[in-house]
Structures are given as structure tokens and as C-alpha cells.
N, C-alpha and C positions, 0 to 999 in steps of 0.2 A: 954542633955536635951533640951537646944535650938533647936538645930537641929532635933530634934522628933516632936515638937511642930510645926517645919515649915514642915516636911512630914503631919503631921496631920491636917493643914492647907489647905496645898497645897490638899489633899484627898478632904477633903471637899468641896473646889470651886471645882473643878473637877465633886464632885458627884451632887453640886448646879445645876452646867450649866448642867448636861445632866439630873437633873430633869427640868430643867425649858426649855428645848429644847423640852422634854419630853412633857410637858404641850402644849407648842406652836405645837408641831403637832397634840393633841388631840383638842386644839380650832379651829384648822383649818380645820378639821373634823367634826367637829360642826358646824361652819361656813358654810360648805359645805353643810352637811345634811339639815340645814334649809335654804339654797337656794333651793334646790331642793324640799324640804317640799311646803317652800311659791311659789313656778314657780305651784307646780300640785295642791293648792289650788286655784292659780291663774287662772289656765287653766279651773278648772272646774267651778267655777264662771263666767268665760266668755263665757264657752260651754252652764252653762243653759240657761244665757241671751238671747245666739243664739236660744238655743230650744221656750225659750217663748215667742222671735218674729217671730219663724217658726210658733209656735201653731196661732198668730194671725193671720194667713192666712187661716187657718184648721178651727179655732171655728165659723164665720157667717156662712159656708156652714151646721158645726154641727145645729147650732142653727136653721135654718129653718127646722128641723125634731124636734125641744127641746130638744136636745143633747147638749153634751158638753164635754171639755178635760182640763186634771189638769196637770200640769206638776208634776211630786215626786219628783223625782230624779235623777243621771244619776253616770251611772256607770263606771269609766275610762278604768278599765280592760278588760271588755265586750263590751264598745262602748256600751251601751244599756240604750236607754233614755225609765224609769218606768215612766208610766203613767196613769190616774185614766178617765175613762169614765164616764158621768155624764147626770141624766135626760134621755131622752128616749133612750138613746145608753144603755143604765146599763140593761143586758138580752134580748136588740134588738137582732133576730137571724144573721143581717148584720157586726154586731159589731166589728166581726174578720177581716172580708174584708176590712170593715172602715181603722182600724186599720193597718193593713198591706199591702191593696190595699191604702190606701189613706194617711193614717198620716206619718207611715213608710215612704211612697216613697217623700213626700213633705219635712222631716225631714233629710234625706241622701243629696234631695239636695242642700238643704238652709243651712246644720250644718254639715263642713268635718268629725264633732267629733265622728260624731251619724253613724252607721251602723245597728244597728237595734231598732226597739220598741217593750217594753213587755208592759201588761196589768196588772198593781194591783187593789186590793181591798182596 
């Protein structure tokens, strides 16, 4: 009986530690994930910043026609800083050109992040 009692024992710290080993590789997993979570939070917080001191360069020239540019959003997957035209740009026929001849190419070079810009509504 003694001796059963110490196999049934000994079982259990057995089954403890490779639960709890267990555990310790799934928190270090977790650990992981939310590094890599908070680094591409991180990045894209720091990617807008870039885009909306690129835009400060882009919006006096806008605004001598009463135009103007919003920063939205930016999209990590696509590289693609969403942006909203404002004031006389918004159904100017130039708007695309702006847009792609001027914001685009000032935004790739000021923001490594940014490779292209789209136009929302």
C-alpha cells in the first residue's frame, strides 16, 4: 500500500511538471505574440507621424488653390497611406495628378513606409 501511494505520488509530480512546463511554453508564446503585436503597433504609429509631417509639406502648396489633405489611415500590408482630399481638390479634375504626381511621390520620399497613396471618401 505504501509503495502504491509513492508510484501515485511520484505520477503526479511527474504529470505537475510537464503541466507546468506546459504552461511555461505557452506563456512564452504569448509573450512573444504581444511583442510582435506591440513592435507593429508601434511601427504604424510611427509610420503615421512620418506621413503627417510628409503632408506638412504637400498642404501650403494645396492650400494656395483652397485645397487641402487629411491623413486616414495607413495600411501595413499594402504600404498604402488612405487619404482624404479637402476643399477645392474634392471633384477638382487635377485631383488624380495631385494625388499621384505630387503627394504620392513626396510621401515615398520622406516615409520608407509608404509606397503608394489611395484617395478616400
Amino acid at each position: 500500500m505504501g509503495r502504491d501511494r509513492a508510484n501515485a505520488c511520484r505520477q503526479v509530480r511527474v504529470v505537475d511538471e510537464t503541466v507546468i512546463s506546459g504552461h511555461s511554453d505557452i506563456l512564452q508564446n504569448i509573450r512573444i505574440i504581444l511583442a510582435v503585436v506591440f513592435a507593429v503597433i508601434f511601427f504604424i504609429f510611427m509610420i503615421a507621424d512620418e506621413i503627417e509631417k510628409a503632408l506638412e509639406i504637400v498642404r501650403p502648396m494645396l492650400a494656395l488653390h483652397r485645397g487641402g489633405v487629411e491623413f486616414v489611415s495607413y495600411d501595413a500590408e499594402t504600404k498604402t497611406a488612405n487619404l482624404r482630399l479637402s476643399g477645392m481638390c474634392v471633384g477638382c479634375p487635377l485631383a488624380d495628378l495631385t494625388l499621384k504626381g505630387g503627394i504620392e511621390e513626396v510621401l515615398r520620399a520622406k516615409v520608407p513606409g509608404v509606397e503608394k497613396v489611395e484617395a478616400v471618401n
